[in-house]
C-alpha positions as MATLAB code, in Angstrom:
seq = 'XXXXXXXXXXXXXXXXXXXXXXXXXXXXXXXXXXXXXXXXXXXXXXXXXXXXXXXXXXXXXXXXXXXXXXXXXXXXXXXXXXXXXXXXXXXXXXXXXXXXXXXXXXXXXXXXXXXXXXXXXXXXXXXXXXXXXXXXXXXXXXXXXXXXXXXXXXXXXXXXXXXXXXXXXXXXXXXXXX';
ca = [
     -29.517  151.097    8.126;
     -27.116  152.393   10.603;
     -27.779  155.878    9.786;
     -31.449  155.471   10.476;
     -30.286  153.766   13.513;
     -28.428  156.802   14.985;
     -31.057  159.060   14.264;
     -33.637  157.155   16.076;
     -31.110  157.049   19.104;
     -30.371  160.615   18.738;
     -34.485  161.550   18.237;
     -35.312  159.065   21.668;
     -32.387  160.929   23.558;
     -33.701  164.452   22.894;
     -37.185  163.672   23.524;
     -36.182  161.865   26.514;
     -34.169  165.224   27.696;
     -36.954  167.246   26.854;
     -39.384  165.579   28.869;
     -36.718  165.950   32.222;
     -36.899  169.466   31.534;
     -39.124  170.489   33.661;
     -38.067  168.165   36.589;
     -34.612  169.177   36.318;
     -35.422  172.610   36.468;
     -38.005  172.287   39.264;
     -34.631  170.731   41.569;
     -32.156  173.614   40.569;
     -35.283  176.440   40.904;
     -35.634  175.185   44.367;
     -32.403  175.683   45.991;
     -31.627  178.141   43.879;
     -29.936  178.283   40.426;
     -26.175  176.926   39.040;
     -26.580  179.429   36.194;
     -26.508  183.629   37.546;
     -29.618  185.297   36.462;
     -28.452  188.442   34.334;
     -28.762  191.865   36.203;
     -31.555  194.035   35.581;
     -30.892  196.458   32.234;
     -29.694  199.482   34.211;
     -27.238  197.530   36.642;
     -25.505  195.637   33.578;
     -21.860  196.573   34.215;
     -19.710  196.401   31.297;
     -16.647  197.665   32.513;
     -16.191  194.335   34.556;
     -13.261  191.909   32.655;
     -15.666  188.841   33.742;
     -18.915  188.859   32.238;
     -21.841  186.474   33.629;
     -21.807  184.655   29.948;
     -18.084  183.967   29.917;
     -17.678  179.617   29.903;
     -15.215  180.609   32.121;
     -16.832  182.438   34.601;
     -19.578  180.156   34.580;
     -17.724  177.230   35.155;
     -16.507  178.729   37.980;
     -19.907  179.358   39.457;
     -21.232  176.249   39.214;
     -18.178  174.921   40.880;
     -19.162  176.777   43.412;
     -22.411  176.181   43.411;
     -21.593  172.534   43.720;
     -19.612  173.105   46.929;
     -22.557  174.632   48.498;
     -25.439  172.523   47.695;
     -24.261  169.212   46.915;
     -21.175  169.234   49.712;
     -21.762  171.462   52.061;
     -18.442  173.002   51.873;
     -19.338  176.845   52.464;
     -15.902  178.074   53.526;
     -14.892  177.324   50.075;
     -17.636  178.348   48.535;
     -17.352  181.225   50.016;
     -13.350  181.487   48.196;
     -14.608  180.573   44.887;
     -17.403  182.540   44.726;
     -15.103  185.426   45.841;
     -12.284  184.861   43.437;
     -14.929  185.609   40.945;
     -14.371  189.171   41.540;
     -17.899  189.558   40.383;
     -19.914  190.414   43.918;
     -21.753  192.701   42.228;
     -23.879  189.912   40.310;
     -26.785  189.390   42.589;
     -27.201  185.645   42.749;
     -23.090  185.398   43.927;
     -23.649  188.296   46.406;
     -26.444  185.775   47.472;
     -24.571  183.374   47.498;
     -21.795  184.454   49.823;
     -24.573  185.658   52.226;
     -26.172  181.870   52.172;
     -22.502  180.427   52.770;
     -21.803  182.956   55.556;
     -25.072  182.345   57.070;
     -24.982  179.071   57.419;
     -20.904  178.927   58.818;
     -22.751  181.762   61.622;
     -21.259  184.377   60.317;
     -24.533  186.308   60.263;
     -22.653  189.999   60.531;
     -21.163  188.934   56.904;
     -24.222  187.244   55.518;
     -26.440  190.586   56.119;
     -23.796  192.270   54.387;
     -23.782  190.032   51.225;
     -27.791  189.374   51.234;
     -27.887  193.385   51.260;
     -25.365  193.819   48.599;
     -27.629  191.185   46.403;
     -30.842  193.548   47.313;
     -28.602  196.603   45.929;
     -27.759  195.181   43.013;
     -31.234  193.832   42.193;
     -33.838  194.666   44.599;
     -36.498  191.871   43.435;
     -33.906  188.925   43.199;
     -36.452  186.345   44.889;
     -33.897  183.747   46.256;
     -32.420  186.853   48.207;
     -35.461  187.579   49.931;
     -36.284  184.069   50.643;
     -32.574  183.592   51.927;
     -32.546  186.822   53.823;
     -35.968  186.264   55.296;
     -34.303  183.129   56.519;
     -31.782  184.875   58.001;
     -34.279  187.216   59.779;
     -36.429  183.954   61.585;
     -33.084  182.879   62.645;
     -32.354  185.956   64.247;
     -35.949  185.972   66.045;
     -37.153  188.952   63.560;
     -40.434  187.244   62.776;
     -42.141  189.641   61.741;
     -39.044  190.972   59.185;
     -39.516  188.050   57.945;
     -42.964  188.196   57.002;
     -42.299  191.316   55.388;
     -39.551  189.459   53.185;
     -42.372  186.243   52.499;
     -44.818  189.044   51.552;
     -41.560  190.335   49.156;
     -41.407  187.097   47.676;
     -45.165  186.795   47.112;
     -45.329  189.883   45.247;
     -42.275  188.770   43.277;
     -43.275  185.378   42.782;
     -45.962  184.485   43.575;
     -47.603  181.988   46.867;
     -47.060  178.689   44.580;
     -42.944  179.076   44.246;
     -40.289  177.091   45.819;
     -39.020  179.759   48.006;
     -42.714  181.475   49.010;
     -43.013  178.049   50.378;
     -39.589  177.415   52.265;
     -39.777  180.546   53.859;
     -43.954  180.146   54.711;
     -42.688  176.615   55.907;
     -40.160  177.839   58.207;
     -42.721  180.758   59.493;
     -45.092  178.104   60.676;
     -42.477  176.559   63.110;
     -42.645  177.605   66.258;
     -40.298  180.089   67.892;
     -37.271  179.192   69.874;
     -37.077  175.563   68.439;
     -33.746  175.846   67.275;
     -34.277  175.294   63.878;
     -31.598  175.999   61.213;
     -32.649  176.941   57.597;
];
């Protein structure tokens, strides 16, 4: 009897996590993701002592992650994500540029969001983040060259086609921070 028991608990909490699925993935696809998408096949360095699959490394970027999205903390972000030694891993190149950009720093954050681009040229949270980054600057219509990026990438229904259509529709000079 208390075998069945378990099972039936275990059954009801697996069914229960697969039908989240999709909503927790819909929250972590939006502002980005706390797992590193793999580089593209030709960019896959395996010289590097830290690869994207290591626990450890991962751990590490979701720490990160964390500090960004959930406290705001971008200056150590920024640390963590750089004591990865791993900046040539698009989505923590990204990431730096994101944390930079939003401290002001937007010298830096071109640099990183540029770095991401080099490393994989159709990494879509990039090219949301960096068309950000151009509306900010007053480079409106850079920026709808990076929406119609995305678009191709993604397509016109994703999370960041829509944050960076969203902040295109505002007007001009409000003062807006993305």
């Amino acid at each position: 009897m208390k075998k069945s028991a378990i099972r039936i608990a275990t059954l009801a909490l697996c069914a229960m996590a697969v039908a989240s699925g999709p909503l927790l993935l819909s929250k972590a696809y939006a502002a980005g993701s706390e797992t590193p998408s793999s580089p593209p096949p030709d960019k896959k360095k395996k010289d590097k002592s830290s690869s994207i699959e290591d626990p450890k490394f991962l751990a590490a970027y979701r720490t990160a992650y964390t500090s960004i999205y959930d406290r705001g903390d971008y200056a150590t972000a920024i640390q963590q994500l750089k004591a990865l030694n791993r900046e040539d891993v698009a989505d923590v190149a990204n990431l730096i540029g994101y944390s930079y950009r939003k401290l002001g720093n937007y010298q830096a954050s071109k640099q990183y969001y540029e770095q991401a681009l080099a490393d994989d040229p159709n990494h879509v949270r990039t090219w949301q983040y960096y068309g950000l980054w151009q509306l900010e600057q007053g480079n409106r219509e850079q920026a709808k060259y990076h929406l119609d990026k995305v678009a191709q990438l993604a397509g016109t229904n994703s999370a960041e086609y829509r944050s960076l259509a969203d902040a295109l529709e505002k007007q001009p000079g409000t003062g807006l921070v993305y």
